[in-house]
C-alpha positions as CSV (number, residue, x, y, z in Angstrom):
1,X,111.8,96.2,121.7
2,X,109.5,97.3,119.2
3,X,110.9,99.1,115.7
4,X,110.1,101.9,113.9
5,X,111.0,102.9,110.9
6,X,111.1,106.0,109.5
7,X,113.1,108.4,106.8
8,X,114.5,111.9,107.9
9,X,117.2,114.1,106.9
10,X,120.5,114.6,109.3
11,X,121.3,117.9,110.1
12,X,124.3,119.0,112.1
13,X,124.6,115.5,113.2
14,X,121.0,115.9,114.7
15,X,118.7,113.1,113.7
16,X,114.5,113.9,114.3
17,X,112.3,111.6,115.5
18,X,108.8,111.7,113.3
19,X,106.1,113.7,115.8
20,X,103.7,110.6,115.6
21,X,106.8,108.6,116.9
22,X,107.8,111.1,119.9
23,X,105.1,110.0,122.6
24,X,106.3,106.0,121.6
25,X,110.1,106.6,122.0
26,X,111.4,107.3,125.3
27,X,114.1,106.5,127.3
28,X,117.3,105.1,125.0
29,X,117.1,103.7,121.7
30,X,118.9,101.9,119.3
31,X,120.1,103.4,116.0
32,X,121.1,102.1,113.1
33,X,122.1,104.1,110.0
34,X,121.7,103.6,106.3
35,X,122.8,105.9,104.0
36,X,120.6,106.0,100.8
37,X,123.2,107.7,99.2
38,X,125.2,104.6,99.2
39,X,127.2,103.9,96.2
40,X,125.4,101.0,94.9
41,X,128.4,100.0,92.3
42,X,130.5,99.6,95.5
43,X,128.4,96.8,96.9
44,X,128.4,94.9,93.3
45,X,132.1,95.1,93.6
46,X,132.6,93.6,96.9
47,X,130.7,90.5,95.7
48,X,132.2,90.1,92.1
49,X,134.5,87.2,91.3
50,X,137.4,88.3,89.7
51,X,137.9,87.1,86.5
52,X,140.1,83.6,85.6
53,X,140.6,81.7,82.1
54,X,140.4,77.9,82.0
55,X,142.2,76.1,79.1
56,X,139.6,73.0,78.7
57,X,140.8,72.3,74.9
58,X,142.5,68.8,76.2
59,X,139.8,67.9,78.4
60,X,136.9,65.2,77.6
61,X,133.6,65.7,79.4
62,X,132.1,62.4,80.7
63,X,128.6,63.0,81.4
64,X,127.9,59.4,83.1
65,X,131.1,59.9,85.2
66,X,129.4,63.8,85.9
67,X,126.4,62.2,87.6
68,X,127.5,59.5,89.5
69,X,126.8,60.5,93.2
């Protein structure tokens, strides 16, 4: 299956196939959709970590204990 890659606009749920692109695509086809309008913040917020404090005041770092592997 070879891909092609193209921009175009959706209208009425109709999606056009570029002319240079018509004589290579026939038969069925796989589609897969991606919005540009996408809100980006949306994706940044499914990844963020939420946010956690960490009382370290009693705690003494050993480096030498740290990198022993």
């Amino acid at each position: 299956m070879m891909p092609y890659e193209f921009e175009t606009a959706v209208r009425n749920g109709v999606i056009r196939i570029p002319v240079e692109y018509k004589n290579k695509v026939k038969g069925k086809v796989r589609v897969i959709l991606l919005p540009e309008d996408v809100d980006k913040n949306a994706e940044a917020k499914q990844f963020s970590f939420p946010y956690f404090a960490v009382d370290t005041t009693n705690y003494v770092f050993d480096r030498e204990e740290a990198n022993e592997r």
